[in-house]
NUVEXMAR-750801 format. One record per residue (C-alpha): residue number from 0; z, x, y; residue in three letters. Coordinates in Angstrom, 2 decimals, m for minus. Each point is the difference from the previous one (the first is absolute). Example, Ala and Ser with C-alpha at 12.3 -4.5 7.8 and 13.67 -1.06 7.14 Angstrom:
2
+-----+---------+---------+---------+------+
|  nr |       Z |       X |       Y | rest |
+-----+---------+---------+---------+------+
|   0 |    7.80 |   12.30 |   m4.50 |  Ala |
|   1 |   m0.66 |    1.37 |    3.44 |  Ser |
+-----+---------+---------+---------+------+
END
This chain:
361
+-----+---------+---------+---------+------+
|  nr |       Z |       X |       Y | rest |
+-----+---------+---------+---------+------+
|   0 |   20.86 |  m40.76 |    2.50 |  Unk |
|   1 |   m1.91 |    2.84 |   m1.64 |  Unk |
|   2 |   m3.70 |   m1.69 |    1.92 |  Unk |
|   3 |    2.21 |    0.35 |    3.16 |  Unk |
|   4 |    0.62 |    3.87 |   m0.78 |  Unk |
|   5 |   m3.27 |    0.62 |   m1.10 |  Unk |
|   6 |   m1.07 |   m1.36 |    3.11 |  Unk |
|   7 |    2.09 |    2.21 |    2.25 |  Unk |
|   8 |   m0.96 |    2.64 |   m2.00 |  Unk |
|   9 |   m3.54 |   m0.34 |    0.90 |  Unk |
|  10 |    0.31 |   m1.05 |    3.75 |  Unk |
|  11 |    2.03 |    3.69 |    0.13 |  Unk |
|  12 |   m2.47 |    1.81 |   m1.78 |  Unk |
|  13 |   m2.94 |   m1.38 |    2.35 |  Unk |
|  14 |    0.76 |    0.26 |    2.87 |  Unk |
|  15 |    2.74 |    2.78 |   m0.35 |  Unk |
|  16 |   m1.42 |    2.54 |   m2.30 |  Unk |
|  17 |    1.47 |    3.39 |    0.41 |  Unk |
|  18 |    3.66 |   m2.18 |    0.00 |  Unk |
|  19 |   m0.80 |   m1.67 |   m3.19 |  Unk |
|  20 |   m1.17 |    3.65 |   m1.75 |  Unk |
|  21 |    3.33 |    1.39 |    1.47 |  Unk |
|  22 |    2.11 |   m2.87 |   m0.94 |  Unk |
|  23 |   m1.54 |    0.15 |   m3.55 |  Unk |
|  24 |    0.39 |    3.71 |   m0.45 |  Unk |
|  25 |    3.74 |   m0.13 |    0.56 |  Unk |
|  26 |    0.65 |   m2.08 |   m3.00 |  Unk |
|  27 |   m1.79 |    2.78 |   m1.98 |  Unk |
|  28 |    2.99 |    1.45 |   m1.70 |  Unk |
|  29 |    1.63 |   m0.50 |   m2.86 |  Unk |
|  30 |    1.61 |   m2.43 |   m1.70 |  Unk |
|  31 |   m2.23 |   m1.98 |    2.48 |  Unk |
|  32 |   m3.06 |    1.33 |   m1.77 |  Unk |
|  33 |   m0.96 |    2.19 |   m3.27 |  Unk |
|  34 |    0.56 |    3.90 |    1.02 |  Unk |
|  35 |   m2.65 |    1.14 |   m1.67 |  Unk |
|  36 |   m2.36 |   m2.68 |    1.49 |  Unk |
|  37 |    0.90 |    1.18 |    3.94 |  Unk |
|  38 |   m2.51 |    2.47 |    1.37 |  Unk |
|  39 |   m0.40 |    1.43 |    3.32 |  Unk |
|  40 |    0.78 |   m1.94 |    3.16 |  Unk |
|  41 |    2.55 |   m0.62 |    2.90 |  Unk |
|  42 |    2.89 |   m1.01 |   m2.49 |  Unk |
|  43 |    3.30 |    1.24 |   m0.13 |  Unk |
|  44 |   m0.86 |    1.42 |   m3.56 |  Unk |
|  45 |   m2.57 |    1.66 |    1.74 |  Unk |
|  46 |    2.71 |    1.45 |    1.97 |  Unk |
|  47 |    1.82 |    0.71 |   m2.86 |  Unk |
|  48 |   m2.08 |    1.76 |   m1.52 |  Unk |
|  49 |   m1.24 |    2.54 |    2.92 |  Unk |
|  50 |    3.39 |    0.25 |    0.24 |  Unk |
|  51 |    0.48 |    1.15 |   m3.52 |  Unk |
|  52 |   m2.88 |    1.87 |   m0.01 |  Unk |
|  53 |    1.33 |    2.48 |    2.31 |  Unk |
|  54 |    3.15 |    0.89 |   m1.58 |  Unk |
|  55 |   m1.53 |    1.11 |   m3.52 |  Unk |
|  56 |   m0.94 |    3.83 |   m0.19 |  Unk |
|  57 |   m3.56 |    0.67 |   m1.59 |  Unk |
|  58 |   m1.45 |    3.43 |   m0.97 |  Unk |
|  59 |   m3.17 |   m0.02 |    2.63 |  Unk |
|  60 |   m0.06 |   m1.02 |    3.44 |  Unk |
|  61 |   m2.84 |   m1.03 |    2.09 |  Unk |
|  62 |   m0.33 |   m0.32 |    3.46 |  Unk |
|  63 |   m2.89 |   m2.77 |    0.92 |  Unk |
|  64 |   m2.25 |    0.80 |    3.18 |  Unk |
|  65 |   m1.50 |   m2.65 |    1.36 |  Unk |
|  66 |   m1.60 |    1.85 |    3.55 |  Unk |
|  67 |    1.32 |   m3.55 |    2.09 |  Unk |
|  68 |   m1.59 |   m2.31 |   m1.87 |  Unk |
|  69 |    0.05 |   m3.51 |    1.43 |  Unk |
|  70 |    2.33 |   m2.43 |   m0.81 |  Unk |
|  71 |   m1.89 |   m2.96 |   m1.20 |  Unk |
|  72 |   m0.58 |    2.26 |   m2.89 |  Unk |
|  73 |    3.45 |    0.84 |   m0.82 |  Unk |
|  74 |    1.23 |   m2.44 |   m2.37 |  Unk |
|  75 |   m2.02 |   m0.67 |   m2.51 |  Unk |
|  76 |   m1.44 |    4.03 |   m0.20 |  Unk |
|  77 |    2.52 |    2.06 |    0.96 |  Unk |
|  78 |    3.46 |   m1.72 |   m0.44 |  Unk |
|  79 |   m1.70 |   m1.41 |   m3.33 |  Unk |
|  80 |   m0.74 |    3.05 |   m1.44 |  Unk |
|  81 |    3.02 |    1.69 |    1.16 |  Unk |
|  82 |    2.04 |   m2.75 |   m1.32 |  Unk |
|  83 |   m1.30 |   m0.50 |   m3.56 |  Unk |
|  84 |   m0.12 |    3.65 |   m0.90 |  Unk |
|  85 |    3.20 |    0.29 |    1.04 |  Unk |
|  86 |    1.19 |   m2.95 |   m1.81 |  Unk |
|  87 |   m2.11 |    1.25 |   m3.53 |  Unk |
|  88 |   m0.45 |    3.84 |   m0.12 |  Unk |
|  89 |    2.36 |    1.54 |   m1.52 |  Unk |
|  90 |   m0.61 |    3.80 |    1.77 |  Unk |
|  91 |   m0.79 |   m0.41 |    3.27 |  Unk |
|  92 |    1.23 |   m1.49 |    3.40 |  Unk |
|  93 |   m2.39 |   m0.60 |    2.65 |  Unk |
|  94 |    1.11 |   m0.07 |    4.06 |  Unk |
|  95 |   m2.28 |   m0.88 |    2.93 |  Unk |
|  96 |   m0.43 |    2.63 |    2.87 |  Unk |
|  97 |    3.16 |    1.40 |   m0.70 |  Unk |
|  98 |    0.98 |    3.52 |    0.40 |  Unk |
|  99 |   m2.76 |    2.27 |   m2.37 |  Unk |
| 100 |    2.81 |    2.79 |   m0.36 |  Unk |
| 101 |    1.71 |   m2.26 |   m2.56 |  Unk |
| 102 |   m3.09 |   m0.70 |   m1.82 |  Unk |
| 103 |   m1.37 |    1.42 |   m3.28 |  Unk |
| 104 |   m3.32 |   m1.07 |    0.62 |  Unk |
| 105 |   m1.89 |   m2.17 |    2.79 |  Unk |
| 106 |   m2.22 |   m3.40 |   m0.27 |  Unk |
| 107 |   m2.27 |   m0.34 |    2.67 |  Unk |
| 108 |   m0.36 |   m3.71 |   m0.58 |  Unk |
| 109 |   m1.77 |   m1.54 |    2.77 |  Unk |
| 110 |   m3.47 |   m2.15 |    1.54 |  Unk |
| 111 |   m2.29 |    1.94 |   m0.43 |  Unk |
| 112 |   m2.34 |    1.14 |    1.38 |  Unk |
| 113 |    2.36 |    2.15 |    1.77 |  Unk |
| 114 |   m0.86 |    0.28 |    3.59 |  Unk |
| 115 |   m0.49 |    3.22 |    2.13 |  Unk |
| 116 |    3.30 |   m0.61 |    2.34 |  Unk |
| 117 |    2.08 |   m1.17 |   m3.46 |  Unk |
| 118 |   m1.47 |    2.96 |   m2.11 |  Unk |
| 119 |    1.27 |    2.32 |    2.83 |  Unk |
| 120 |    3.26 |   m1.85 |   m0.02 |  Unk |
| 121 |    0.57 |    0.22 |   m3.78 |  Unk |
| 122 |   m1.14 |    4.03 |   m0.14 |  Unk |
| 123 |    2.24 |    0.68 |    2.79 |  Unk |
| 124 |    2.88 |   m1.72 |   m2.01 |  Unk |
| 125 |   m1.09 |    1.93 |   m3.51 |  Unk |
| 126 |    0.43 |    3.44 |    1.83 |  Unk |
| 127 |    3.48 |   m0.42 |    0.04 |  Unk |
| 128 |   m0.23 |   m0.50 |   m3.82 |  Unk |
| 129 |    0.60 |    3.40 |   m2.68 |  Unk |
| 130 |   m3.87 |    0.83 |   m0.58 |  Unk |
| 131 |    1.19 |   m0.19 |   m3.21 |  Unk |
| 132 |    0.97 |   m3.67 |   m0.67 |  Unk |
| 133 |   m2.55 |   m1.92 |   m1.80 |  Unk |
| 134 |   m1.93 |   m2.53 |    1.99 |  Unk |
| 135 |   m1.74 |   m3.55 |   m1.37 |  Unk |
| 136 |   m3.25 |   m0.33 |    1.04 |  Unk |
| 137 |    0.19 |    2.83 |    2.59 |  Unk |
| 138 |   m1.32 |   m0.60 |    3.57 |  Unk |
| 139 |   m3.37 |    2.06 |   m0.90 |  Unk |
| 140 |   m1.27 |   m2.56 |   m2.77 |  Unk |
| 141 |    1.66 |   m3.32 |    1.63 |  Unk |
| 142 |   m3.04 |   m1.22 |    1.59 |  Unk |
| 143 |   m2.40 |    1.11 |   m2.96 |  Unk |
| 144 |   m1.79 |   m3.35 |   m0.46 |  Unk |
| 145 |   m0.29 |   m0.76 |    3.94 |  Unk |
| 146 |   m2.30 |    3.71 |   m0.38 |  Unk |
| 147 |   m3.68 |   m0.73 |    0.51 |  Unk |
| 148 |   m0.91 |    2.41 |   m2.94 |  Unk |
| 149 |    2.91 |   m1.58 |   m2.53 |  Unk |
| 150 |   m2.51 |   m1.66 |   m2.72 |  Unk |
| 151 |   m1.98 |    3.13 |    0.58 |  Unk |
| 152 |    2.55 |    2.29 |   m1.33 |  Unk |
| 153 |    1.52 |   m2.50 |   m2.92 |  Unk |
| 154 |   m3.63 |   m0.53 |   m1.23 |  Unk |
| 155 |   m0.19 |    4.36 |    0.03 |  Unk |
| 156 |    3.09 |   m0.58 |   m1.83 |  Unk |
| 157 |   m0.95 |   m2.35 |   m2.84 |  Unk |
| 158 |    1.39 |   m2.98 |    1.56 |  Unk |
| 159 |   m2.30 |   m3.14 |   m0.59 |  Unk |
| 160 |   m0.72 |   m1.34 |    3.84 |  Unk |
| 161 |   m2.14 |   m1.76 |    1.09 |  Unk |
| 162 |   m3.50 |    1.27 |    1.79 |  Unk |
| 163 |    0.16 |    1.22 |    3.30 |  Unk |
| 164 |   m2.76 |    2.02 |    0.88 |  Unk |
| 165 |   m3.23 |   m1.96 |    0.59 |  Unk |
| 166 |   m3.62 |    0.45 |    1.39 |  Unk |
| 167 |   m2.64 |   m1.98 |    1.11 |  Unk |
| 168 |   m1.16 |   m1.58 |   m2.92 |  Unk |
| 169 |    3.51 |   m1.54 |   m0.37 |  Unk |
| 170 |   m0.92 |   m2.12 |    3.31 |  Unk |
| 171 |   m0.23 |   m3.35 |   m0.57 |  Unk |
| 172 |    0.19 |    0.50 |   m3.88 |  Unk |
| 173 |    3.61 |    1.57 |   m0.77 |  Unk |
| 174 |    3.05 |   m2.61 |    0.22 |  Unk |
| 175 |    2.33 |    1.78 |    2.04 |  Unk |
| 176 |    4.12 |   m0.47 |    0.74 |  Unk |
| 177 |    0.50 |    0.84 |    3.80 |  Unk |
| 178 |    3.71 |    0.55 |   m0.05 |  Unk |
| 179 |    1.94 |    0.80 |    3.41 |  Unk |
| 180 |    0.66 |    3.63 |    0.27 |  Unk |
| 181 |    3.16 |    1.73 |    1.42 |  Unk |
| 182 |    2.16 |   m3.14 |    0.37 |  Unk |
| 183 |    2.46 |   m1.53 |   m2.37 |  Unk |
| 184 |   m2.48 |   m2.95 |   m0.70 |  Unk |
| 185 |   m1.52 |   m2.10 |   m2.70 |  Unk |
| 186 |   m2.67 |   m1.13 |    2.36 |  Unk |
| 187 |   m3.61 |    0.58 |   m1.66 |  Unk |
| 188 |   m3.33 |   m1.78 |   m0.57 |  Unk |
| 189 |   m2.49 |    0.33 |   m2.81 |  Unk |
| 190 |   m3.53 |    0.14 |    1.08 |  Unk |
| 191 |   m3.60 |    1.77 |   m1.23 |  Unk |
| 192 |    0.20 |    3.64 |    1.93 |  Unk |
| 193 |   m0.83 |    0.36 |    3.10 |  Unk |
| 194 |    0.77 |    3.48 |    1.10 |  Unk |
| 195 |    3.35 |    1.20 |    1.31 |  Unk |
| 196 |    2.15 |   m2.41 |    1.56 |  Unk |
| 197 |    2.35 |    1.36 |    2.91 |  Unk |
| 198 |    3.85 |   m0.49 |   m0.88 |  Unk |
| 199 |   m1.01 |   m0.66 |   m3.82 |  Unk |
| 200 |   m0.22 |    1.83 |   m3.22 |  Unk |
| 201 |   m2.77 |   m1.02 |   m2.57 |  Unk |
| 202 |   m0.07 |    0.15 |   m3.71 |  Unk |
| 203 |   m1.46 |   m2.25 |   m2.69 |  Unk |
| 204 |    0.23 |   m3.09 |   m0.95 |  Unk |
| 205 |    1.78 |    0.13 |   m3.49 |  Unk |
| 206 |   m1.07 |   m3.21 |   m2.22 |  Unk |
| 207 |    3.62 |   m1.00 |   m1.46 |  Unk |
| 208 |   m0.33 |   m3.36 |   m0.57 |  Unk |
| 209 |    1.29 |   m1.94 |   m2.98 |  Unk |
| 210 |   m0.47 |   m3.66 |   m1.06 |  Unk |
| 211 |   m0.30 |   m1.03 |    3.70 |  Unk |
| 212 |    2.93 |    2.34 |    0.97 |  Unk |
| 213 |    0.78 |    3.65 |    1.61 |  Unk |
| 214 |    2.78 |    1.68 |   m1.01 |  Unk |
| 215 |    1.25 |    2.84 |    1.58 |  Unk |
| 216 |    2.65 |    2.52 |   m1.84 |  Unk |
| 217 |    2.97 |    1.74 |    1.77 |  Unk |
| 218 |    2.00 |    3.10 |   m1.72 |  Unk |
| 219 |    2.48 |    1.89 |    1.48 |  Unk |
| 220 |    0.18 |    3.73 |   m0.47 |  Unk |
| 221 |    3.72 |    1.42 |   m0.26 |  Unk |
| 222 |    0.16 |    3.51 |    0.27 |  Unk |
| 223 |   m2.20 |    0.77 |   m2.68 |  Unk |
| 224 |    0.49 |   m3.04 |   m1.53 |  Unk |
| 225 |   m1.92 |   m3.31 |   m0.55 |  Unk |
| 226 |    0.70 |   m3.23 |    0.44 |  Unk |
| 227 |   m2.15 |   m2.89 |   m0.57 |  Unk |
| 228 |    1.28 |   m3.03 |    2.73 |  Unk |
| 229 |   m2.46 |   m3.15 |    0.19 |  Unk |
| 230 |   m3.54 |   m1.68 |    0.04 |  Unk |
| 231 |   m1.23 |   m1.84 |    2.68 |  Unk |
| 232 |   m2.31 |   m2.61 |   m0.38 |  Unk |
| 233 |   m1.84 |   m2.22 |    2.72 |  Unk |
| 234 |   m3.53 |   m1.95 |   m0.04 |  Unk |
| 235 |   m1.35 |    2.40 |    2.81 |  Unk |
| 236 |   m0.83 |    3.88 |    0.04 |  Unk |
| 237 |    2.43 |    0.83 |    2.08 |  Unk |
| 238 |    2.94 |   m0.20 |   m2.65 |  Unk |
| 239 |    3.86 |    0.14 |    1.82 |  Unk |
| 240 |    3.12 |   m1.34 |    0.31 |  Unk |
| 241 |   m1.02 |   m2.35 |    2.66 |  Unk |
| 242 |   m2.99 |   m1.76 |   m1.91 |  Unk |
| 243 |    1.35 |    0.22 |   m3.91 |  Unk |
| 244 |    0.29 |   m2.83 |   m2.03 |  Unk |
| 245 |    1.62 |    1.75 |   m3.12 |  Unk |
| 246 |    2.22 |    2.96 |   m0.70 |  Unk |
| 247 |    0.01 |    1.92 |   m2.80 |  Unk |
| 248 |    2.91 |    2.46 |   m1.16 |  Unk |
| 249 |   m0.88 |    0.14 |   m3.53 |  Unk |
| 250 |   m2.92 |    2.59 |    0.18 |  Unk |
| 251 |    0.10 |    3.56 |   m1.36 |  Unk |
| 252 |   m1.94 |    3.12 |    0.98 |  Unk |
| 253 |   m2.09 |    1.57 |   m2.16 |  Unk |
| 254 |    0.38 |    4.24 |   m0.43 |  Unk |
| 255 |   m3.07 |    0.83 |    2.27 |  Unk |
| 256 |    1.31 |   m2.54 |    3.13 |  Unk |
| 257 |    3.40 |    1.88 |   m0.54 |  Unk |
| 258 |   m1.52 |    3.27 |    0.17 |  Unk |
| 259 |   m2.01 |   m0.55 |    2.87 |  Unk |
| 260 |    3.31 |   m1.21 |    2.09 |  Unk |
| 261 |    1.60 |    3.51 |   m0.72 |  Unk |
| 262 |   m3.41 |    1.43 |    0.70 |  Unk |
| 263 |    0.28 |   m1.82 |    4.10 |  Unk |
| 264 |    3.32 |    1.15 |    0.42 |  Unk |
| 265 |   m0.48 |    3.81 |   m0.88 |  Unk |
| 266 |   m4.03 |   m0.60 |    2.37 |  Unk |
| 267 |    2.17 |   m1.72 |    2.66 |  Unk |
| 268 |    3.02 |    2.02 |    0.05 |  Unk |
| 269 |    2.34 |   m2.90 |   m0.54 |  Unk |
| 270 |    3.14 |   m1.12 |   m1.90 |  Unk |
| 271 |    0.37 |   m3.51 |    0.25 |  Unk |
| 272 |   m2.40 |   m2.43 |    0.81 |  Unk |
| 273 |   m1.90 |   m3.30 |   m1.20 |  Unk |
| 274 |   m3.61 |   m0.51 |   m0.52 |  Unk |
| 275 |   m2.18 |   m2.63 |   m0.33 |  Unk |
| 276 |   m3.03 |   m0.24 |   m2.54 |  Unk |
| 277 |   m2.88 |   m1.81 |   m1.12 |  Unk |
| 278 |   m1.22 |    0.00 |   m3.83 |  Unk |
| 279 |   m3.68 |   m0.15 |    0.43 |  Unk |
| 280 |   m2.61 |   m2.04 |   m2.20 |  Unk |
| 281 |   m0.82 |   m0.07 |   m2.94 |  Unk |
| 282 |    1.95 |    3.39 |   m1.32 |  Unk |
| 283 |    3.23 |   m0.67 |    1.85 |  Unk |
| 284 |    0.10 |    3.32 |    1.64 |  Unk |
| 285 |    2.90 |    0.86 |    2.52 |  Unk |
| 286 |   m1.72 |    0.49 |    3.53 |  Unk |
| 287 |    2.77 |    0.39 |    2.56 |  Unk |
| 288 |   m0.36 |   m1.33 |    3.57 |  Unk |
| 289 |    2.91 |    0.20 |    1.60 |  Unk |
| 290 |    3.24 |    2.16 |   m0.07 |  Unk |
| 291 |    3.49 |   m0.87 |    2.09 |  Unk |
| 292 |    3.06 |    2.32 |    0.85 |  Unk |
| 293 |    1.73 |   m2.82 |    1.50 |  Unk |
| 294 |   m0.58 |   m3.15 |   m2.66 |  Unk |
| 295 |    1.29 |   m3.51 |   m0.33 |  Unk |
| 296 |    3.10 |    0.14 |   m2.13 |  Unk |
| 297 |    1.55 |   m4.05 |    0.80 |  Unk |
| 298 |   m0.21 |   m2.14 |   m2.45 |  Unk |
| 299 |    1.33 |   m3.53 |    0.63 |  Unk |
| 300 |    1.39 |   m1.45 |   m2.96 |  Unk |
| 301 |   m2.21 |   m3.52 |    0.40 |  Unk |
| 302 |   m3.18 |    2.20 |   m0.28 |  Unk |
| 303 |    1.49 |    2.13 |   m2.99 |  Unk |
| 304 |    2.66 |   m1.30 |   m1.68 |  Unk |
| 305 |    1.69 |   m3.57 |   m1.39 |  Unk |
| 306 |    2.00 |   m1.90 |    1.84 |  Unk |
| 307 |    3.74 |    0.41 |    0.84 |  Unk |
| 308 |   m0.87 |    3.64 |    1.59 |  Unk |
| 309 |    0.70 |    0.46 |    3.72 |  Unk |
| 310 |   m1.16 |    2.76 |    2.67 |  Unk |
| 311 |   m2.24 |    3.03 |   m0.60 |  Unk |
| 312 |   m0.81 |    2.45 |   m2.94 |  Unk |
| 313 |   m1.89 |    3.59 |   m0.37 |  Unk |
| 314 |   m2.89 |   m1.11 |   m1.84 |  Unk |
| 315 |    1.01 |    2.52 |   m2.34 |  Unk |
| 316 |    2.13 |   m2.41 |   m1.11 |  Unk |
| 317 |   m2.34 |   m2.60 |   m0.75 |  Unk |
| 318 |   m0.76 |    0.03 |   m3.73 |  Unk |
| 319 |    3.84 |    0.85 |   m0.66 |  Unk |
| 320 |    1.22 |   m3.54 |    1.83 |  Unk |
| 321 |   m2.96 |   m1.79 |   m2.27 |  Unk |
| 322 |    1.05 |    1.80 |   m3.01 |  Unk |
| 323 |   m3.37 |    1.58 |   m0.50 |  Unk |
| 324 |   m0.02 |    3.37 |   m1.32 |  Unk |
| 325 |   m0.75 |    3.38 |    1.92 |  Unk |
| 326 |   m3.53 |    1.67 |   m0.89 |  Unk |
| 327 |    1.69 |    3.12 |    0.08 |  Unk |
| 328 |    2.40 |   m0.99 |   m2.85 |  Unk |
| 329 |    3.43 |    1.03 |    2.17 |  Unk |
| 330 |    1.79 |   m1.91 |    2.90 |  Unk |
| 331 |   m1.87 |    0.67 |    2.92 |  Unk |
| 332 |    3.17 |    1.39 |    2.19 |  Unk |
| 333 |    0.36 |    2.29 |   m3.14 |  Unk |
| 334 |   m3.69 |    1.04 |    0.63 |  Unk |
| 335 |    0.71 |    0.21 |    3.91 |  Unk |
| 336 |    3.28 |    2.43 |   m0.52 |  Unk |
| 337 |   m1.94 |    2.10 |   m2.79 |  Unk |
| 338 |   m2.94 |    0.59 |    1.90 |  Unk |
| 339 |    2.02 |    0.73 |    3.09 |  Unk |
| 340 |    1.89 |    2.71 |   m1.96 |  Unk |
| 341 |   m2.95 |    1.76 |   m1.07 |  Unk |
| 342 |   m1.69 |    0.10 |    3.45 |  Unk |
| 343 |    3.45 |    1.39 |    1.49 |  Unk |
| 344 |    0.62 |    2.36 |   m2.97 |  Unk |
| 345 |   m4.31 |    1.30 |    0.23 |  Unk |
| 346 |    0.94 |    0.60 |    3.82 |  Unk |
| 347 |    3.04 |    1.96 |   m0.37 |  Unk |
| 348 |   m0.90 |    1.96 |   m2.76 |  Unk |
| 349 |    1.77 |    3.05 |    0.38 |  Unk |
| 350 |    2.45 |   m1.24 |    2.51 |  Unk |
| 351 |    3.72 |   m0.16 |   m0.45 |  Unk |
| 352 |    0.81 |   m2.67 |    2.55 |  Unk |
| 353 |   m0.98 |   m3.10 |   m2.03 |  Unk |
| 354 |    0.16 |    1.60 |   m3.37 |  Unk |
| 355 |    3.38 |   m1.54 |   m0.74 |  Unk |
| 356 |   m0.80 |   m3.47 |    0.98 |  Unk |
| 357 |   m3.39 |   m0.17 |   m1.51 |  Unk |
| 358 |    1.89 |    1.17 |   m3.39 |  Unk |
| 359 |    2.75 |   m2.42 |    0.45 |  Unk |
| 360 |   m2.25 |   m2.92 |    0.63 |  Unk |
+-----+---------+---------+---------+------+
END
C-alpha cells in the first residue's frame, strides 16, 4: 500500500508540479509539522503569521519602496525580507508601498540598478515624504556600484579593489575580469587586456585560489554593522551560487575586512547592503569586487539546514537553524534591531518625534 502512495506521490509531483508544492505546503502547520521547523511559503501558518504580524505594535515603522519592481522578483526578495523581519525584529515593522506619512523611516529596497523612468517614479513618490524622515540607501547613492567611476572612488577611499586603470603595456600581459556594466548581471569573462570593451567594466584578475578551489566571501553590512554570511566555493574563477560545490557559514572576519565594509558604506553613501570579496594570494588580503543593494536573502533548508525543515529562511538565519554560533557573539536579529536603533537614533539626533520610541525600544 505505502509503494502504491509513493507512487502517486511521484506521478503528481511530475507531471503536476506547482499542485504538488501547493498541496504540500498546506499540510505545513502544526501539529502536522514541528512549528519551529515551518518557514516561509504558501501555508496557512504562513497566513497565520502575516496575519499576526500585523496586529502587534512595534516602536519603528518602515515603509518599503520598491519603484514597480517586477513580480518574478517578489517572493523570495521582497515578501522574504518583509516577512522574516517582521517575524524576528523585535523594533520595527516593515510595509510595502504603503502610505510614507505613517512611516518613521523609508527602505528603498529594490533591482537595482534603478532605471531613469523608475528613479523618476520613486523621487516623485519621496516628495510627498517630511524632508525630514530618514531614508535607507537614499535614491542619490542607490545605483553607486552600476557608476563607471565606483572602484575609482573606494580605492581613493582605502577600499582594497581590484585594478582598473590600465595602459598599453597591460595588453596582452594583464589578466583582466570584463564584467557587464550597468545591468543587474553576473555575466563576465576573464581574458589578458585588450583595451576597453564597450558595455563592460575591467579590473584585475585577483588569484584566489585554494587547494583546487575559489571561494568567494559575502558579508552583509547592517546599518553600521557587520555581518559575516557565507563562502562560496566552486572549481572555476567565476565563484557563485550557480557553480558552488560547498558552502561555508562557519567563517569569521578578521578586524581590517570589517573595517573596510564600514569604510564602503560611509564612500558609497549606503546603509544596508551585501558585498562580495576575494582574499587574494598568498597574504589573504580582502580585495572587494562586487557590492549589492538588492542581495539574495533565500535560503532553502536542503541547501542549509538538516532535514525535517520546510519552505524558505533569511540566510541570516542560517548558522542559528545549524546551531553554529554568531561571529558577532549576539543573536543576529539582536544585532539587526541594535544596529537599526543606532542608525535611527544618529539620524534624529535632536529631534523629538522618534525620541520616545527610540528610548522605549
Amino acid at each position: 500500500m505505502s509503494d502504491v502512495i509513493r507512487n502517486i506521490k511521484t506521478k503528481i509531483k511530475n507531471k503536476h508540479p506547482i499542485f504538488a508544492g501547493v498541496l504540500r505546503e498546506l499540510l505545513w502547520f502544526p501539529p502536522f509539522m514541528d512549528a519551529s521547523k515551518i518557514g516561509y511559503g504558501y501555508s496557512p501558518y504562513t497566513l497565520f503569521r502575516l496575519l499576526r504580524q500585523k496586529k502587534i505594535k512595534k516602536e519603528l515603522n518602515i515603509c518599503i519602496l520598491t519603484a514597480g519592481i517586477p513580480k518574478r522578483l517578489r517572493k523570495n526578495f521582497i515578501d522574504l525580507q518583509v516577512f522574516w523581519i517582521n517575524e524576528r525584529s523585535k523594533v520595527c515593522h516593515l510595509y510595502v508601498d504603503g502610505p510614507i506619512e505613517k512611516a518613521d523611516a523609508i527602505w528603498i529596497y529594490t533591482q537595482d540598478p534603478i532605471e531613469p523612468e523608475r528613479m523618476e517614479r520613486l523621487k516623485a513618490k519621496l516628495a510627498k515624504a517630511d524632508p525630514e524622515i530618514p531614508i535607507i540607501n537614499p535614491p542619490e547613492s542607490y545605483n553607486f556600484y552600476h557608476q563607471i567611476d565606483a572602484f575609482p572612488k573606494l580605492e581613493k577611499a582605502g577600499v582594497n579593489v581590484p585594478r582598473t586603470t590600465f595602459t598599453e603595456n597591460d595588453i596582452g600581459k594583464t589578466k583582466i575580469v570584463y564584467k557587464k556594466f550597468g545591468v543587474q548581471s553576473s555575466e563576465k569573462f576573464t581574458e589578458f587586456y585588450r583595451g576597453p570593451v564597450e558595455g563592460y567594466r575591467a579590473f584585475e584578475f585577483i588569484d584566489y585560489e585554494d587547494n583546487g578551489l575559489f571561494s568567494r566571501y559575502r558579508a552583509f553590512y547592517l546599518f553600521g554593522a557587520v555581518l559575516a554570511g557565507k563562502v562560496c566555493r566552486s572549481p572555476g574563477w567565476n565563484s557563485c551560487m550557480k557553480n558552488q560545490v560547498e558552502v561555508d557559514v562557519t567563517f569569521e572576519m578578521p578586524p581590517l575586512e570589517v573595517g573596510q565594509l564600514k569604510l564602503i558604506g560611509k564612500t558609497a553613501g549606503l546603509d544596508y547592503f551585501a558585498v562580495d570579496y576575494l582574499r587574494q594570494k598568498p597574504d589573504n588580503k580582502p580585495v572587494f569586487v562586487d557590492i549589492n543593494v538588492f542581495p539574495t536573502i533565500a535560503a532553502k533548508p536542503a541547501t542549509t539546514f538538516h532535514q525535517g525543515y520546510s519552505g524558505y529562511w533569511h540566510t541570516f538565519d542560517s548558522r542559528g537553524r545549524m546551531g553554529i554560533p554568531e561571529p558577532a557573539g549576539i543573536p543576529v536579529w539582536q544585532l539587526f534591531d541594535e544596529a537599526l536603533l543606532n542608525w535611527v537614533k544618529s539620524k534624529h539626533e535632536g529631534k523629538k518625534d522618534l525620541q520616545h520610541a527610540v528610548c522605549e525600544a
